[in-house]
N, C-alpha and C positions, 0 to 999 in steps of 0.2 A: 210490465217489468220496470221496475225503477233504473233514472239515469245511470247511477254507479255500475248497476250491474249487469244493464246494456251494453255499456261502454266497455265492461270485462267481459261478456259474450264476444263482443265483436275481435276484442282483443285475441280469446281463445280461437275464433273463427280462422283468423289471419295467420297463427301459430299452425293450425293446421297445414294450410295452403303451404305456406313455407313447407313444411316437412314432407309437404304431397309434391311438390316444384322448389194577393200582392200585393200584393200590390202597394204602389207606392204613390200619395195621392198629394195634394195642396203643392203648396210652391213660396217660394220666401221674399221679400221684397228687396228689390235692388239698393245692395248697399255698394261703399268704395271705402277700401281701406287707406290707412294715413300716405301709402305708397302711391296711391292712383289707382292699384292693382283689388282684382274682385269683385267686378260690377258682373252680376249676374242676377236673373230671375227666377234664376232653378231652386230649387232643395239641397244641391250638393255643394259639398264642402270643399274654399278653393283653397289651395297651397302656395299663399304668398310669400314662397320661401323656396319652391320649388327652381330647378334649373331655369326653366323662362322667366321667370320674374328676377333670375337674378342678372340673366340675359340681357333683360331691357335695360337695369341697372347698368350693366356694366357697358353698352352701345352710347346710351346715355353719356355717360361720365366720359365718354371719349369723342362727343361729339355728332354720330351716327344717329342721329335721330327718328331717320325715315324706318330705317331698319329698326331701331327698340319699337319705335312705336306697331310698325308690323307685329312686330312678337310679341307684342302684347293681347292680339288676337289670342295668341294662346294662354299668355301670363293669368289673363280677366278668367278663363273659365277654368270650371271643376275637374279636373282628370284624376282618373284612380293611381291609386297608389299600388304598387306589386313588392310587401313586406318579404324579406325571404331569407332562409338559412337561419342561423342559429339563434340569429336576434330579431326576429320575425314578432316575438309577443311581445319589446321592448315597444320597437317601433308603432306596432298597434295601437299600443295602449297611448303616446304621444298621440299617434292621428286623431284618435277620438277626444282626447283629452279639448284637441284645436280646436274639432269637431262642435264639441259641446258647449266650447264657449262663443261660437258664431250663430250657434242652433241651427247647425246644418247636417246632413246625413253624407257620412261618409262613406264612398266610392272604395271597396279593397280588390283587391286578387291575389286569391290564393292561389301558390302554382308553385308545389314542392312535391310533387306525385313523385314516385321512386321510375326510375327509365323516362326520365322526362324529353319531351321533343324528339327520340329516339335516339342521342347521340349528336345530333343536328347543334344547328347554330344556337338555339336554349337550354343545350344539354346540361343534365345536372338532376337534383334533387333530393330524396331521401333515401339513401342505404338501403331500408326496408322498410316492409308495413307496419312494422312495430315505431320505429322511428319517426314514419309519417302520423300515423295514430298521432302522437306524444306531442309532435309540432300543432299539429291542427287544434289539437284539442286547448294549447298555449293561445294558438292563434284565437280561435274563439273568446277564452277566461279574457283576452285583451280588448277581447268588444266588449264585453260584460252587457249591463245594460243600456247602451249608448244604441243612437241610430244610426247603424250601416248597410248599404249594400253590398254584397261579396260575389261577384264572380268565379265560378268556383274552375278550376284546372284549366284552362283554356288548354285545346288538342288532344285531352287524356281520352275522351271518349272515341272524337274522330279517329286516332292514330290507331285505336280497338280496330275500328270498322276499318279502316284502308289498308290494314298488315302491317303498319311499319312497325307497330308495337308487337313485340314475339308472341305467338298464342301461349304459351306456357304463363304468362302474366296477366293475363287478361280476366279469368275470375278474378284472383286479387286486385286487381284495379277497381272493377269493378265494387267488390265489398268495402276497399278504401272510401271510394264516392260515396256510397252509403253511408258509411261511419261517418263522413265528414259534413253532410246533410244534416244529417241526426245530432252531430255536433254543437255544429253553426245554430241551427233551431233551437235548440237550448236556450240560445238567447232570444231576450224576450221582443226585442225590437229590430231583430237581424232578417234582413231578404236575402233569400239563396238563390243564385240564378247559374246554371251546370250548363259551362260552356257546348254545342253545339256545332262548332265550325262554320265553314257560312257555302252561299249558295254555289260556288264554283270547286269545291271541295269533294264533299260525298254529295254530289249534283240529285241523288236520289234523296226526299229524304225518311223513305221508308224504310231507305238500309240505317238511318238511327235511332228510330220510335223503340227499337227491341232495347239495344242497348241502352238508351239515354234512364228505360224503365228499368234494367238491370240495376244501374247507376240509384236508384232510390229516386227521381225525376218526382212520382210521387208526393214526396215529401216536401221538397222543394215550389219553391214561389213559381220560377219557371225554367225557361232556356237561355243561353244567350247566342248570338248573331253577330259573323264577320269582327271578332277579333283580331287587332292588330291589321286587317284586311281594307279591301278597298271596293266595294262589291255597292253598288248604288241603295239606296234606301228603297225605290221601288222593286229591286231584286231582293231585296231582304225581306221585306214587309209579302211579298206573291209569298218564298220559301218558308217564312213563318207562319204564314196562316195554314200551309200545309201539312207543315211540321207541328202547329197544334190540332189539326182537326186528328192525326194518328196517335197525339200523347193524351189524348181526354181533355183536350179545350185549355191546354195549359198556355201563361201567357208570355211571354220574352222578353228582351232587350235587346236594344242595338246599337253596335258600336260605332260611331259617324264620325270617327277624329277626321279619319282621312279620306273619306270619300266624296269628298267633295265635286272630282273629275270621275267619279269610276275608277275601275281597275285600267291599269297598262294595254290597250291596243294590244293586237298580234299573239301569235302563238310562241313568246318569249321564255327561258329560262326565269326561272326564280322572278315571274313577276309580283310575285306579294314581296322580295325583299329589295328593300329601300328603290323603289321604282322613281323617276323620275318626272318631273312634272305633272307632282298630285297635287290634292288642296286639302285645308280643312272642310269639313263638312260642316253639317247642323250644330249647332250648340246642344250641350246638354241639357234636358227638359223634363218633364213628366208630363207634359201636354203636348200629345204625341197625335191629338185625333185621331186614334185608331183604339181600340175597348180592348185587344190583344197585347197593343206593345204598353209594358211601362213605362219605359224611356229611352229615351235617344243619351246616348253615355260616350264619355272618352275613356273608353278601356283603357286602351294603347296609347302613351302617354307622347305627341305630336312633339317629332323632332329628336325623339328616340331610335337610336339605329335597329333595325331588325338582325343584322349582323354584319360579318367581315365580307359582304357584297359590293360591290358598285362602290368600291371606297371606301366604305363606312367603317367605323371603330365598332368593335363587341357588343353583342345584343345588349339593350336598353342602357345604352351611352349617349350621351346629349349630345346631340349633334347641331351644331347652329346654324352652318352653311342649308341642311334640310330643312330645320325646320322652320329658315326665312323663305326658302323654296314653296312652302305648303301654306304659309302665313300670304306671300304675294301671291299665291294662286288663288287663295280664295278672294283675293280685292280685284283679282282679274276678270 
């Protein structure tokens, strides 16, 4: 079947429903930009423009030097970007644009599923499947040919598997993830990798091998591991080789922003949200010495609030007080 009229199958598929209800390989050499900011070894692409770099700037100019220079732990590396709402293709299409002129491979997340986070602190998304389709398919035309890696729905799969997400949605979600696999792959130099949840979540992880295959997993580069989470690397690295021996040898990613301490001690409320006294983790890499993981990534963008918890301002709002908390924890 040609792309046009894949993409109108899936389109009628979703019509339906409604009316029924890798690898990623080499590495770049350490550069530093005119700011200071950027010195990294990886592949990916850093945002010397992003909220920490302008952090450091602004700690700088007033004097506070111990602290910019802390936060520059975060400023120096690649963390992904999360394009969203209506100017989602705009934005893209700038990242790559950066992208392309550092010759780096840019870090995205897509995460505009319709019933998103279930209402929860992320809440939000797209209207319907038709909606979603239209974004996504924007979102991809904005990578075009450039190199990205795309994180695809962080929660959409898990929140299937744990109920929070209503059963009357759950085909549809599921044919969305599809579509949006088959989307993304279009492009010629794009890695897909369908969020996963992480190991303290769906603690089983044979309750996702069915769904994640549902989801088009397939078609996709691989999974990904402990987004936005705090869950240690050697608990991620046991869960994923497990979760590839059930999906056919597929391979993952993992998200290290923050786990540098583990997860929060104790049997606490909302310990993934804005938990206290964590760290950054690993840098981002592709040389991960494991033949499964592709990379070690900062999904979850360090110093972003998870939500209105423990103080914090609206999900993915910069927060400085944290994210010098996670910058001195990792030099601790």
């Amino acid at each position: 079947m040609s792309r046009p009229l894949r993409t109108a199958a899936l389109l009628l598929a979703l019509g339906s429903l409604a009316a029924g209800c890798s690898g990623l390989t080499g590495s770049a050499s350490a550069e530093q930009g005119p700011d200071g900011l950027g010195k990294t070894d990886s592949p990916f692409w850093v945002d010397r423009h992003g909220p920490a770099a302008e952090q450091v700037r602004q700690w700088r100019d007033q004097g506070r030097e111990q602290d910019a220079k802390a936060i520059e732990r975060i400023a120096e590396q690649p963390v992904a970007i999360w394009p969203g709402g209506s100017g989602a293709a705009g934005a893209v299409r700038k990242v790559m644009r950066a992208a392309a002129e550092d010759r780096r491979t840019a870090v995205l997340v897509a995460y505009n599923i319709p019933h998103r986070d279930c209402g929860q602190h992320s809440a939000g998304g797209a209207d319907s499947g038709a909606e979603y389709l239209s974004w996504i398919a924007e979102f991809a035309r904005g990578i075009g040919d450039g190199k990205a890696l795309v994180v695809l729905e962080p929660d959409a799969v898990p929140h299937n598997v744990d109920g929070c997400t209503p059963p009357e949605y759950h085909e549809e979600r599921y044919q969305l993830l599809g579509a949006a696999i088959e989307l993304l792959k279009e492009q010629p130099h794009t890695q897909v990798y369908l969020d996963a949840g992480n190991p303290a979540w769906i603690r089983d992880p044979a309750r996702l091998a069915d769904p994640l295959k549902r989801s088009g997993l397939a078609r996709a580069d691989g999974f990904a591991l402990n987004v936005s989470n705090f869950q240690t690397d050697g608990t991620n690295l046991v869960y994923g080789h497990r979760l590839s021996k059930l999906t056919g040898g597929k391979h993952f990613v993992v998200d290290t922003s923050r786990n540098g301490r583990g997860p929060l001690a104790g049997r606490r409320g909302e310990a993934w949200c804005n938990p206290p006294g964590r760290a950054l983790g690993k840098p981002p890499t592709t040389d991960t010495g494991d033949k499964l993981v592709d990379a070690y990534l900062w999904v979850k963008r360090p110093g972003e609030s998870d939500g209105t918890c423990r103080g914090g301002p609206s999900a993915g709002t910069w927060w400085p007080d944290y994210a010098l908390g996670l910058a001195r924890g990792a030099q601790g």
